[in-house]
PyMOL Python script that loads the backbone (N, CA, C, O; Angstrom):
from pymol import cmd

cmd.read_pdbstr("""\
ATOM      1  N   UNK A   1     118.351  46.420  93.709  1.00  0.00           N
ATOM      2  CA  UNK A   1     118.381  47.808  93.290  1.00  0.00           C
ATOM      3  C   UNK A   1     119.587  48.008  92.375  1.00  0.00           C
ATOM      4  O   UNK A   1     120.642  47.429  92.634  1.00  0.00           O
ATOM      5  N   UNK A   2     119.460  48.845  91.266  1.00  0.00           N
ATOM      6  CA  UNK A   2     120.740  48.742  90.268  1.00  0.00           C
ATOM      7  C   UNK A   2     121.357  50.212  90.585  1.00  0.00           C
ATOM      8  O   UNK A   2     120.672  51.036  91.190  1.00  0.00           O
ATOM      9  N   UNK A   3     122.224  50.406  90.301  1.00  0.00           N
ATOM     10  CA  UNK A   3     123.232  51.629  90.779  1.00  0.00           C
ATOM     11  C   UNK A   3     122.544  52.306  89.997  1.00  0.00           C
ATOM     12  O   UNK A   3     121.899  53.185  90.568  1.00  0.00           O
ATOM     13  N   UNK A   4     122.378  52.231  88.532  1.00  0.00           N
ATOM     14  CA  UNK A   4     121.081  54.332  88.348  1.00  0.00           C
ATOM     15  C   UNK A   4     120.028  54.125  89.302  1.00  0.00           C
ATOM     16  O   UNK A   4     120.177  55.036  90.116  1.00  0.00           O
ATOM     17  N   UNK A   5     119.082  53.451  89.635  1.00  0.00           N
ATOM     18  CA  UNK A   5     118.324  53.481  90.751  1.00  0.00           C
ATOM     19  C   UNK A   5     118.975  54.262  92.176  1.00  0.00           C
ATOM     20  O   UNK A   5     118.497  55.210  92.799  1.00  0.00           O
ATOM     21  N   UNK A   6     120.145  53.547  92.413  1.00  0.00           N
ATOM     22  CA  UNK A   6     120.888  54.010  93.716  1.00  0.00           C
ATOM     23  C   UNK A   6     121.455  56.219  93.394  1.00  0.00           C
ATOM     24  O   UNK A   6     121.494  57.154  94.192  1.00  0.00           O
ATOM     25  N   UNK A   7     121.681  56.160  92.288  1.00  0.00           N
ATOM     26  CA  UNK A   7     122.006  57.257  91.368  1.00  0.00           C
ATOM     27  C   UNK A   7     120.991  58.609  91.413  1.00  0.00           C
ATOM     28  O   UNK A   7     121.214  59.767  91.765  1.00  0.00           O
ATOM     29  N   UNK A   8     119.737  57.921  90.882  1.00  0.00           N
ATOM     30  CA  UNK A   8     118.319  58.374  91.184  1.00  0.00           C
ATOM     31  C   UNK A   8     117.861  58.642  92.879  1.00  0.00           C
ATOM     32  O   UNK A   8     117.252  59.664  93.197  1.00  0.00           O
ATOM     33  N   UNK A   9     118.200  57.707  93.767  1.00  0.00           N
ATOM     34  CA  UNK A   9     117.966  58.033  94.946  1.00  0.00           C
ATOM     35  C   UNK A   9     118.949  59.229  95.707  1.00  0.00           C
ATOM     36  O   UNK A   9     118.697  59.969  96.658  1.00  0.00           O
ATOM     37  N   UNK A  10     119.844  59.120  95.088  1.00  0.00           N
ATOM     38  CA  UNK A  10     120.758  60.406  96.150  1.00  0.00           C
ATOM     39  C   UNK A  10     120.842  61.593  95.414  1.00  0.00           C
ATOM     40  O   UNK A  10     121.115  62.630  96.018  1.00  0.00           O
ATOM     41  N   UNK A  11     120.586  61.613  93.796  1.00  0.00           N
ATOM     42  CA  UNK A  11     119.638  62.865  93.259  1.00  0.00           C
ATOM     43  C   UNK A  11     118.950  63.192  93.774  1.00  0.00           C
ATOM     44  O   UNK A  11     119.183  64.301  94.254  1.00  0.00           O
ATOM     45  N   UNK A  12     117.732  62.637  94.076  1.00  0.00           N
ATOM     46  CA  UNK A  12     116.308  63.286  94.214  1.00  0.00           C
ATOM     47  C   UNK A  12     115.362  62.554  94.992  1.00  0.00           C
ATOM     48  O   UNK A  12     114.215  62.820  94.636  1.00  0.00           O
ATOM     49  N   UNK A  13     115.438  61.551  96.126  1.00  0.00           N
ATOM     50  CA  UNK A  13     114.554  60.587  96.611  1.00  0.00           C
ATOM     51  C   UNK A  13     113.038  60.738  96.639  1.00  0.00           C
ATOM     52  O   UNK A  13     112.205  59.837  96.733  1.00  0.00           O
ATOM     53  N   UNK A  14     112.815  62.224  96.525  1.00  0.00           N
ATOM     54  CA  UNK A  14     111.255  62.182  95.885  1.00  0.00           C
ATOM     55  C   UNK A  14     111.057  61.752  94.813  1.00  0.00           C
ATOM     56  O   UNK A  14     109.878  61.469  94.598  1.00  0.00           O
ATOM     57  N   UNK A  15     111.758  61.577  94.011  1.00  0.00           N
ATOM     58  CA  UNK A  15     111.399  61.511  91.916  1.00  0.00           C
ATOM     59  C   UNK A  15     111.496  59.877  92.549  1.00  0.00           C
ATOM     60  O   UNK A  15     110.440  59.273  92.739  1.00  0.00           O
ATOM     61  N   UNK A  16     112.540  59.354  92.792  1.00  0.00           N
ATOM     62  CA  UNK A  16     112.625  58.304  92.948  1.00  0.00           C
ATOM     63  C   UNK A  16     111.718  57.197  93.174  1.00  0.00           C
ATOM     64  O   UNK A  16     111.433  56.258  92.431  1.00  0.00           O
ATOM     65  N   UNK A  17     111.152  57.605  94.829  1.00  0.00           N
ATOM     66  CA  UNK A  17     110.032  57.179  95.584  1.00  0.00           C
ATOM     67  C   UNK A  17     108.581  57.508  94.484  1.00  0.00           C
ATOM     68  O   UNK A  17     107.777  56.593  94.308  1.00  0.00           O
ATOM     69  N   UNK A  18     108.380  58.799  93.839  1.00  0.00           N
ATOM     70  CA  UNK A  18     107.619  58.466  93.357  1.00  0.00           C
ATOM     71  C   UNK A  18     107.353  57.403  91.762  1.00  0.00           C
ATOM     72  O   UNK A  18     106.262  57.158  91.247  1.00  0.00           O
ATOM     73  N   UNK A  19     108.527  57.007  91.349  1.00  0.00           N
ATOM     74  CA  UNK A  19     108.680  56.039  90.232  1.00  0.00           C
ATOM     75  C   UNK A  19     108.371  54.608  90.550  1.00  0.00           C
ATOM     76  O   UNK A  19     107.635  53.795  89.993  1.00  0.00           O
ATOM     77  N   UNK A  20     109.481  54.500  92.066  1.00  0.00           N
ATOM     78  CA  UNK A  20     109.043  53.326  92.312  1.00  0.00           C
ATOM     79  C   UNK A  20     107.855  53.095  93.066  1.00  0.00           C
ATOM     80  O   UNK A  20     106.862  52.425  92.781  1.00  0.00           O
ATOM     81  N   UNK A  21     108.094  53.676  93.945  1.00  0.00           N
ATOM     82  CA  UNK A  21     106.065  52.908  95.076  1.00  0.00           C
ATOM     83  C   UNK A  21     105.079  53.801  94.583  1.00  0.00           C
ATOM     84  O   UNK A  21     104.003  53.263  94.846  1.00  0.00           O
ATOM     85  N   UNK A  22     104.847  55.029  93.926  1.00  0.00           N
ATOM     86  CA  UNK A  22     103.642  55.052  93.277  1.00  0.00           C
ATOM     87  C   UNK A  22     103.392  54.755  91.512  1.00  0.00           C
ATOM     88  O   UNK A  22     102.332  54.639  90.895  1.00  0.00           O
ATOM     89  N   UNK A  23     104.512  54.706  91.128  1.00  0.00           N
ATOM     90  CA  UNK A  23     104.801  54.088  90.102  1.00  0.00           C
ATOM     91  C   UNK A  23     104.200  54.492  88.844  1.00  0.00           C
ATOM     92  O   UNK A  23     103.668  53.885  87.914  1.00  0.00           O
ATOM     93  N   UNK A  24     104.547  56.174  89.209  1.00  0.00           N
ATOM     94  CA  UNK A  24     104.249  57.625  88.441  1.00  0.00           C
ATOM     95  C   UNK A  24     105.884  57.865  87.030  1.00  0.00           C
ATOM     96  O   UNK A  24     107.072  57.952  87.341  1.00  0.00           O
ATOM     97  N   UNK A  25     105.549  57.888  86.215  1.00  0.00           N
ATOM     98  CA  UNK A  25     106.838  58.274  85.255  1.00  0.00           C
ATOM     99  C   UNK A  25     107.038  59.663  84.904  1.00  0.00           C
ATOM    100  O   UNK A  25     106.069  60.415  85.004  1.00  0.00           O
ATOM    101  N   UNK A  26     108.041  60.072  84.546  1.00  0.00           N
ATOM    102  CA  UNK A  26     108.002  61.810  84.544  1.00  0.00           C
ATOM    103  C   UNK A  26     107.678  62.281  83.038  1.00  0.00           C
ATOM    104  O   UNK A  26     107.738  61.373  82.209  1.00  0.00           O
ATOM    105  N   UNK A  27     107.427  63.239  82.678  1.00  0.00           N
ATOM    106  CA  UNK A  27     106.820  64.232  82.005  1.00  0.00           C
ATOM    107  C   UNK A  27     107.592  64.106  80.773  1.00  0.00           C
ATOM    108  O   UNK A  27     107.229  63.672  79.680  1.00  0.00           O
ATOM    109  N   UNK A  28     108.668  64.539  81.127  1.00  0.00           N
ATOM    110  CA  UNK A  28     109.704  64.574  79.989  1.00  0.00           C
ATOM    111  C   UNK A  28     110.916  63.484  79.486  1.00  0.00           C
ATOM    112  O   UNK A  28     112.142  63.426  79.575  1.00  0.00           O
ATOM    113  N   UNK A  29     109.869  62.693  78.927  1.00  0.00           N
ATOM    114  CA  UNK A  29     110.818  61.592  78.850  1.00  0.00           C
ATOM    115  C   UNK A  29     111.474  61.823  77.243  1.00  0.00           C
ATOM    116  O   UNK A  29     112.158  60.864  76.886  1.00  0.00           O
ATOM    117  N   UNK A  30     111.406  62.519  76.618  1.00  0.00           N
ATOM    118  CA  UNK A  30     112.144  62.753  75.343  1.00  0.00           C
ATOM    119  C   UNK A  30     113.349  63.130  75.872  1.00  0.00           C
ATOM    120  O   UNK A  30     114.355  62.548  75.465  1.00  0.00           O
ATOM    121  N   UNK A  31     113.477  64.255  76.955  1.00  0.00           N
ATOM    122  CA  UNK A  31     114.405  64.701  77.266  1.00  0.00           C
ATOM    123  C   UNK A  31     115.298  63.833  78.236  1.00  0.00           C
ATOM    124  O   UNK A  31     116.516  63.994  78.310  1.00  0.00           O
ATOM    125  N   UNK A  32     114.834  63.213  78.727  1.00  0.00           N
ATOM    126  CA  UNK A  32     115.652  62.083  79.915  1.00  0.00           C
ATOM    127  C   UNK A  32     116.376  61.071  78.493  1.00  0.00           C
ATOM    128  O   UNK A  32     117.585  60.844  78.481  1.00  0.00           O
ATOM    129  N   UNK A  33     115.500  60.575  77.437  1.00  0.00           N
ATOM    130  CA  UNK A  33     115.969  59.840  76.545  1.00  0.00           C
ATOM    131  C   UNK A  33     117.105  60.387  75.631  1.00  0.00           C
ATOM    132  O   UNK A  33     117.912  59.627  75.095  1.00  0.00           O
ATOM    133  N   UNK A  34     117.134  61.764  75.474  1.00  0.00           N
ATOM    134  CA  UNK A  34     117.971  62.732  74.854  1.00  0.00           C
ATOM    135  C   UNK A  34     119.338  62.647  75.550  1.00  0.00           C
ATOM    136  O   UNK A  34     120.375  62.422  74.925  1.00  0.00           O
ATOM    137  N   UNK A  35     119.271  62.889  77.231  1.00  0.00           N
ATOM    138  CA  UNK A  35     120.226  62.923  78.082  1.00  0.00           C
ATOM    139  C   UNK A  35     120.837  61.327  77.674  1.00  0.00           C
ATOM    140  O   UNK A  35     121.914  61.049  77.147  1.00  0.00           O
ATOM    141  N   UNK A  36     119.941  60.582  78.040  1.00  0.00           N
ATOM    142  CA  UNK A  36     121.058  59.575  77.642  1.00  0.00           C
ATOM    143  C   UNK A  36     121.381  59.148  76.498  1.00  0.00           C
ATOM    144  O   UNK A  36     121.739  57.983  76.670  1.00  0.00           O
ATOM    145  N   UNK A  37     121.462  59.413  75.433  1.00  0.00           N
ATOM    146  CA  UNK A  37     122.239  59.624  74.554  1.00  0.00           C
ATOM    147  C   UNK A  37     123.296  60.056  74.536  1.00  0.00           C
ATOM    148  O   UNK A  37     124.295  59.390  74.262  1.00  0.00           O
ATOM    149  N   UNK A  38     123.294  61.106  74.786  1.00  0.00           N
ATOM    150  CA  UNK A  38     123.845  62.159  75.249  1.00  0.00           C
ATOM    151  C   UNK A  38     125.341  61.492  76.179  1.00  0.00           C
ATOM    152  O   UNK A  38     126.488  61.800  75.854  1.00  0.00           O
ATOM    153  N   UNK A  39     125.093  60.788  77.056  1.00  0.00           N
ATOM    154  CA  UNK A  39     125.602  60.215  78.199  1.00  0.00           C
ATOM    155  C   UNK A  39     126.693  58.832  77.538  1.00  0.00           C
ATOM    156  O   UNK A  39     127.795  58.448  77.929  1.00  0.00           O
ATOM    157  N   UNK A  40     125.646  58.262  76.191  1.00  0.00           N
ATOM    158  CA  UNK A  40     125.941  57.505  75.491  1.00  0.00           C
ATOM    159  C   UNK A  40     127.082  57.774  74.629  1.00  0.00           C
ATOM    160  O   UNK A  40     128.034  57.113  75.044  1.00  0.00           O
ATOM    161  N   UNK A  41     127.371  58.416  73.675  1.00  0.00           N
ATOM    162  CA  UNK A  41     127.720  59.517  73.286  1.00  0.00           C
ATOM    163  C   UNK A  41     129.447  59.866  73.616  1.00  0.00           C
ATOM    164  O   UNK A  41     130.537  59.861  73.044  1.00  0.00           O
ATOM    165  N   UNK A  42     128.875  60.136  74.844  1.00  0.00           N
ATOM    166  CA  UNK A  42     130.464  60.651  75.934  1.00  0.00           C
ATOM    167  C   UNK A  42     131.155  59.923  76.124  1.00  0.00           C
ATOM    168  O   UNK A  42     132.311  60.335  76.036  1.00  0.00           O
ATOM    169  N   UNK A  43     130.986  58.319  76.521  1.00  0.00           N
ATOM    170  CA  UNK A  43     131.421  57.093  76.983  1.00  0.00           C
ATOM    171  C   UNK A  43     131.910  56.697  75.696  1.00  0.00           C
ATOM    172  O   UNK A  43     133.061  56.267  75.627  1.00  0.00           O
ATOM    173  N   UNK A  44     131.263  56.771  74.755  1.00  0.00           N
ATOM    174  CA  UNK A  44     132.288  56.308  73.723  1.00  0.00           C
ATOM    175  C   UNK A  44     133.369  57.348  73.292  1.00  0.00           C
ATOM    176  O   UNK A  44     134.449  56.884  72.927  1.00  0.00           O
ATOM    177  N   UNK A  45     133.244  58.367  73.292  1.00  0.00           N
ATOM    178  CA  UNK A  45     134.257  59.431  73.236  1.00  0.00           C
ATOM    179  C   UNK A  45     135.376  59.061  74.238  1.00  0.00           C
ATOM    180  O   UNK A  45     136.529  58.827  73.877  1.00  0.00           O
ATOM    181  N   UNK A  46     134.978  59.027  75.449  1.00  0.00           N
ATOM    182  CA  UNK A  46     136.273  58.785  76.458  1.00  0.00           C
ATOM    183  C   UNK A  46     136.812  57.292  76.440  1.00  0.00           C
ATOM    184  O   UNK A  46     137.953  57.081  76.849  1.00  0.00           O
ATOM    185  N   UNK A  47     135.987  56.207  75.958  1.00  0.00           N
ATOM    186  CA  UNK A  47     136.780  54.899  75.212  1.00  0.00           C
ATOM    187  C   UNK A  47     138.207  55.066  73.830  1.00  0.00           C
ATOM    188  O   UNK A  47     139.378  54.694  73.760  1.00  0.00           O
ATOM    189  N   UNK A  48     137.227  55.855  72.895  1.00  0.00           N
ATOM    190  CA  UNK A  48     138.361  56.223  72.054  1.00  0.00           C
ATOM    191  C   UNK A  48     139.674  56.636  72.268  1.00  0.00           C
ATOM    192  O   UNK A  48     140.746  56.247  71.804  1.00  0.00           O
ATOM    193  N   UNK A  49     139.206  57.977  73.501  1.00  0.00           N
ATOM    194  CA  UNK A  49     140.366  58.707  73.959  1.00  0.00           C
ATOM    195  C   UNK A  49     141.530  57.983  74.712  1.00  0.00           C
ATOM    196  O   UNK A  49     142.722  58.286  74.775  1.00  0.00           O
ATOM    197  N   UNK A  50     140.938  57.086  75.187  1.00  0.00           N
ATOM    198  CA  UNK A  50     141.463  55.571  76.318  1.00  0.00           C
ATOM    199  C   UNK A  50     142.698  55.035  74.694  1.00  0.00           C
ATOM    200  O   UNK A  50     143.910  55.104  74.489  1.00  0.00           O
ATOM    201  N   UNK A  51     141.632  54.594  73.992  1.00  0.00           N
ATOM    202  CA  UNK A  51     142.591  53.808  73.156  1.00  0.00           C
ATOM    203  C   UNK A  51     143.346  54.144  72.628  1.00  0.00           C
ATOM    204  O   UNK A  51     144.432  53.606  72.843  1.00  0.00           O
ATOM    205  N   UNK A  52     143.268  55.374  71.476  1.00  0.00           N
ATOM    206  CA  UNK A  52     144.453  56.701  71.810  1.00  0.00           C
ATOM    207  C   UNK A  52     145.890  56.684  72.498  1.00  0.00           C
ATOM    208  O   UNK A  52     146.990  56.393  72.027  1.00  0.00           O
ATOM    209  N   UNK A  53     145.500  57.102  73.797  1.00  0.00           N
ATOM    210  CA  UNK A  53     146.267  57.127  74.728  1.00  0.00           C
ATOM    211  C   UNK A  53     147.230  56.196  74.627  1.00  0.00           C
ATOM    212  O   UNK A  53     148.407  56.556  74.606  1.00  0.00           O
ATOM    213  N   UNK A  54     146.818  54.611  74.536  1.00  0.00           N
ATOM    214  CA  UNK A  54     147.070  53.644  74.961  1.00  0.00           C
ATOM    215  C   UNK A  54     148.120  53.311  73.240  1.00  0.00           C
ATOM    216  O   UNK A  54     149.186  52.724  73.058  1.00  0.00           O
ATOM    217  N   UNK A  55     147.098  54.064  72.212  1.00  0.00           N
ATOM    218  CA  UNK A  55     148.537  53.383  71.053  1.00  0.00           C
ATOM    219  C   UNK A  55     149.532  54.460  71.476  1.00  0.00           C
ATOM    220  O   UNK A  55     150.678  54.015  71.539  1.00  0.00           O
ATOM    221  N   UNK A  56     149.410  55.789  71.793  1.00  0.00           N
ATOM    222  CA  UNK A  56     150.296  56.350  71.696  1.00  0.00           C
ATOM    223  C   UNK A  56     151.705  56.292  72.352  1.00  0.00           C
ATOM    224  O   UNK A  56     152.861  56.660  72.142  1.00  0.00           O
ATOM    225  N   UNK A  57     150.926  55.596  73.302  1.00  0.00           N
ATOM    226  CA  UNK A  57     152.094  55.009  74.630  1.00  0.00           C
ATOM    227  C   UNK A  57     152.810  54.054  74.150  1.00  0.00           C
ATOM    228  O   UNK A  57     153.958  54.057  74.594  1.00  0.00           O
ATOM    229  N   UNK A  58     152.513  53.026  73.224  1.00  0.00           N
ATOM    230  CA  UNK A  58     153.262  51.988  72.515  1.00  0.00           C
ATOM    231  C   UNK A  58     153.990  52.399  71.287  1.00  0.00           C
ATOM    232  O   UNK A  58     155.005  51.830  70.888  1.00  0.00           O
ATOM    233  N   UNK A  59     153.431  53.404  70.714  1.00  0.00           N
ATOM    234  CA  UNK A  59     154.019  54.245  69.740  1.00  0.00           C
ATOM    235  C   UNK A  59     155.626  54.760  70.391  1.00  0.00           C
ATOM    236  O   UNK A  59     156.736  54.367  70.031  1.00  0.00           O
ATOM    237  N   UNK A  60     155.297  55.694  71.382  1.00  0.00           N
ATOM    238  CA  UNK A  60     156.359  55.892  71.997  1.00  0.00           C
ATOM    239  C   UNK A  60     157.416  55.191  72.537  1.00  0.00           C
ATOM    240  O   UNK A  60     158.509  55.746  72.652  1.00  0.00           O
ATOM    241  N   UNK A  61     157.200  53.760  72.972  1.00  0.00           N
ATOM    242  CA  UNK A  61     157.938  52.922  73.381  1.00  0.00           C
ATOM    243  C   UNK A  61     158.624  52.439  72.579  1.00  0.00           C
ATOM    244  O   UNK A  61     159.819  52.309  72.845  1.00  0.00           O
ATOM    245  N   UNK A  62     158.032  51.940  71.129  1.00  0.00           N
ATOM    246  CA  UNK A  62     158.360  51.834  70.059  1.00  0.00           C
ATOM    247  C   UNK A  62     159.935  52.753  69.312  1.00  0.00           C
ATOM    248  O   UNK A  62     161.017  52.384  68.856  1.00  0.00           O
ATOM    249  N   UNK A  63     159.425  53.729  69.482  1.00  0.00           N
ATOM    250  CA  UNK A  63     160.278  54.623  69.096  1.00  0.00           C
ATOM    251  C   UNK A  63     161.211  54.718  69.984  1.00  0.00           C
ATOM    252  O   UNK A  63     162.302  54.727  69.413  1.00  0.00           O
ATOM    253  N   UNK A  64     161.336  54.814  71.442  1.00  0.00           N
ATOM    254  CA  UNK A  64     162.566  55.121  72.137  1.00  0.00           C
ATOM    255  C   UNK A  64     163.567  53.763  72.067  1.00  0.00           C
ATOM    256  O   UNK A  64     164.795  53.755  71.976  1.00  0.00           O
ATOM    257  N   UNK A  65     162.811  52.829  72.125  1.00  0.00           N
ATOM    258  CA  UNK A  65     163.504  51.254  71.807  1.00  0.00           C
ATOM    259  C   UNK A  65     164.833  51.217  70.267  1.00  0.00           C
ATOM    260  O   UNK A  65     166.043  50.991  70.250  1.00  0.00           O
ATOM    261  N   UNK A  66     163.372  51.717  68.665  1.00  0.00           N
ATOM    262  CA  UNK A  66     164.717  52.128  68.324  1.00  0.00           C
ATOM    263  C   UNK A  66     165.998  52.894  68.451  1.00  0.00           C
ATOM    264  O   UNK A  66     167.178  52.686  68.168  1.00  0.00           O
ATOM    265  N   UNK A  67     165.281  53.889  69.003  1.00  0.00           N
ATOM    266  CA  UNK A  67     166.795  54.814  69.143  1.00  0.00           C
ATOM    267  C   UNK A  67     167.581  54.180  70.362  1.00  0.00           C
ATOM    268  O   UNK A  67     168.450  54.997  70.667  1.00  0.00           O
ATOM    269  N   UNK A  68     167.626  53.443  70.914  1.00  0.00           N
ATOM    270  CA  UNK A  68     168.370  53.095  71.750  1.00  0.00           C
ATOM    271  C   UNK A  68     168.837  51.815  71.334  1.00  0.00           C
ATOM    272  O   UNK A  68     169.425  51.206  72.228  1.00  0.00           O
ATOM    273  N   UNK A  69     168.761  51.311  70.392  1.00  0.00           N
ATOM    274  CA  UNK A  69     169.121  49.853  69.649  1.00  0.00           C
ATOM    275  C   UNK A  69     170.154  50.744  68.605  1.00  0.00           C
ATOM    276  O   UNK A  69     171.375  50.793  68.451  1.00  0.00           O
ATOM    277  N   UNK A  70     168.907  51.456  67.941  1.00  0.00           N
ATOM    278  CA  UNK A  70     169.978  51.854  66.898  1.00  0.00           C
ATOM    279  C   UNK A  70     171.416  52.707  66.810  1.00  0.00           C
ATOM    280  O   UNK A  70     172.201  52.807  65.867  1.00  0.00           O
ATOM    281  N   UNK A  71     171.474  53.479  68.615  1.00  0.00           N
ATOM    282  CA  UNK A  71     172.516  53.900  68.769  1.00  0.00           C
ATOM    283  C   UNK A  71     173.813  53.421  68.581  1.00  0.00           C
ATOM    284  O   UNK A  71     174.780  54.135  68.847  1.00  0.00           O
TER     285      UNK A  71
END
""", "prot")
cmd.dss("prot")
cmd.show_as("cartoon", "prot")
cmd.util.cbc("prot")
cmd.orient("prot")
C-alpha cells in the first residue's frame, strides 16, 4: 500500500474501498488532476523557499565573518 493510498484511506475509506475492491474511479478526474498540480506546484515553491533560506544563511555568515576579520 503506498502512503496516498494510506492518505486516501483516512480521508474517506468509502472512496477508497470503492477504487480499490470495486474498482470504480471518480467522476471528476480533471479536477483531482488539477489538484495535483496544484499540489505540484506548491512543493516546488516551498523547495525554492528552502534554498533561499539556505543561501541567505550563508550570505549572512559570510558577511558577519568579514566584519569580524576585518575589524
Amino acid at each position: 500500500m503506498r502512503a496516498s493510498e494510506v492518505g486516501e484511506y483516512v480521508f474517506c475509506h468509502r472512496a477508497w474501498w470503492l477504487r480499490t475492491v470495486e474498482g470504480r474511479e471518480p467522476n471528476n478526474r480533471d479536477r483531482l488532476a488539477a489538484g495535483a498540480r496544484s499540489h505540484t506546484r506548491y512543493g516546488m515553491r516551498i523547495a525554492a523557499s528552502r534554498l533561499l533560506l539556505g543561501a541567505g544563511v550563508v550570505a549572512l555568515a559570510i558577511a558577519l565573518l568579514a566584519l569580524l576579520l576585518g575589524s
